[in-house]
C-alpha positions in Angstrom: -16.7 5.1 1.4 -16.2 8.1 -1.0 -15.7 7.6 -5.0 -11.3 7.6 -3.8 -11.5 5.6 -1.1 -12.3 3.0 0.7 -12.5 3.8 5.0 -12.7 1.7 7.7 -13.0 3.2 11.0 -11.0 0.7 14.3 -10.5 0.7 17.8 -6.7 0.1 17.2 -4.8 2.7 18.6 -2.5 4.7 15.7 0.5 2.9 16.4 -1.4 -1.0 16.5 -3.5 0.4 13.3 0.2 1.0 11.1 1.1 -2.2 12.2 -2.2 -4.2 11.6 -2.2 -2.4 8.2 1.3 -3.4 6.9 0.5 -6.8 8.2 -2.6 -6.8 5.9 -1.7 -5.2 3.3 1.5 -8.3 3.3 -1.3 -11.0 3.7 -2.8 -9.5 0.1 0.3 -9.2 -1.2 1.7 -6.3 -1.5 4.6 -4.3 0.0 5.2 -1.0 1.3 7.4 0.7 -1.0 7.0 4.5 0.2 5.8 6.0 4.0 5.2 9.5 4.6 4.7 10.5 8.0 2.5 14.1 7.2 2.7 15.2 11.4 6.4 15.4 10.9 6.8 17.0 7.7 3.7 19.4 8.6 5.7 20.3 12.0 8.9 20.2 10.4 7.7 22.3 7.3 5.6 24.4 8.6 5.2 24.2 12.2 2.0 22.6 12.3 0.9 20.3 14.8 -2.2 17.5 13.7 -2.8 14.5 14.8 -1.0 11.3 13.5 -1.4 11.2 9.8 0.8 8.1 7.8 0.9 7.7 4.2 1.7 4.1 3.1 2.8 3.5 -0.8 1.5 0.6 -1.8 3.0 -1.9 -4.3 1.1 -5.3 -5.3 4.4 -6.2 -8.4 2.4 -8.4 -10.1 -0.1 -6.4 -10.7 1.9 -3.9 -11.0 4.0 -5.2 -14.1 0.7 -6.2 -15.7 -0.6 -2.5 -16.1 3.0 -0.9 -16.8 2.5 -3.3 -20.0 -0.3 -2.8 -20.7 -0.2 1.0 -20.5 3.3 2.8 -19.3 1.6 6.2 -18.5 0.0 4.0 -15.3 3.0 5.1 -13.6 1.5 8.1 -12.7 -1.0 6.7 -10.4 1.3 4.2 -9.0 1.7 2.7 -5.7 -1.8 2.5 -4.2 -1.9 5.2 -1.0 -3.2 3.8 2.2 -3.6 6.4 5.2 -3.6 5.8 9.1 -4.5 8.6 10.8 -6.6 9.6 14.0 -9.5 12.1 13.2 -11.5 13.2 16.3 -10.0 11.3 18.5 -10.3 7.6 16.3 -8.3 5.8 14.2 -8.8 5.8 10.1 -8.2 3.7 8.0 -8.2 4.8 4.1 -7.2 3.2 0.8 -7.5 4.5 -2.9 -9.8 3.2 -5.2 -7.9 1.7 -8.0 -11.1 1.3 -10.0 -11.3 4.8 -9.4 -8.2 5.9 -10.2 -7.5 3.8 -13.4 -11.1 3.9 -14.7 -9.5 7.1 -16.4 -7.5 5.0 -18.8 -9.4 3.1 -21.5 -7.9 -0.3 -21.0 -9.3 -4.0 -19.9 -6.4 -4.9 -18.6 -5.9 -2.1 -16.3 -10.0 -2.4 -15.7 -9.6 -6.0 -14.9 -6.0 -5.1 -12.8 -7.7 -2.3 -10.8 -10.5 -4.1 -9.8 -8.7 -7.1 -8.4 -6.3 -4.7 -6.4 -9.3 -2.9 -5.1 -10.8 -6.0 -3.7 -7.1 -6.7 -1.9 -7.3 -3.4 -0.7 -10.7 -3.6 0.4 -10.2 -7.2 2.4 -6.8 -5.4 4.0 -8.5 -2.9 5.5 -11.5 -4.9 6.4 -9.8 -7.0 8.4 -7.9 -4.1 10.5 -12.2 -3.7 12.2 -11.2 -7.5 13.4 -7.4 -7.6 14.4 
């Protein structure tokens, strides 16, 4: 764990990880809004090669109407990132730290927000060490 994010390590193979991971990240209640696969667009873009790397964009909409409310300039660190990716030959598991993120704005709401979406984020990928 690193003051961003939140890392579990698995046994899941890439593909099984993505999966287990949207299937989590459901459970908590959110949805997957945005996915980046960085191999591609490194290979693609620059002719690259790495090893599977995904970016998920994730959305909890409840939460996220609450802090748009509360402060519209939230936006900006809107959806929550969650990375798959195989480093050394394992599969990681990442998610931002809300708390983190949106202890740079001033706000109980978005302090009391942030730290309920880092717990969901926190349980999701958890559970990913079980699956």
């Amino acid at each position: 764990m690193s003051d961003i994010a939140m890392t579990r390590t698995t046994d899941l193979s890439f593909d099984q990880a993505v999966e287990a991971c949207r299937a989590a990240l459901a459970d908590e209640g959110f949805g997957v809004l945005t996915e980046i696969d960085m191999q591609s667009v490194l290979k693609a873009k620059l002719d690259v090669d790495r090893d599977p790397y995904i970016i998920l964009g994730a959305c909890h909409p409840p939460s996220a109407h609450a802090v748009l409310a509360a402060v519209p300039e939230v936006g900006v660190l809107l959806p929550c990132n969650v990375t798959v990716s195989v480093e050394e030959g394992r599969t990681t598991v990442r998610a931002m730290d809300p708390a983190t993120a949106m202890g740079l704005i001033d706000d109980p709401t978005v302090a009391e927000v942030a730290a309920d979406i880092r717990s969901r984020l926190e349980r999701a990928i958890a559970s990913l060490v079980r699956r």
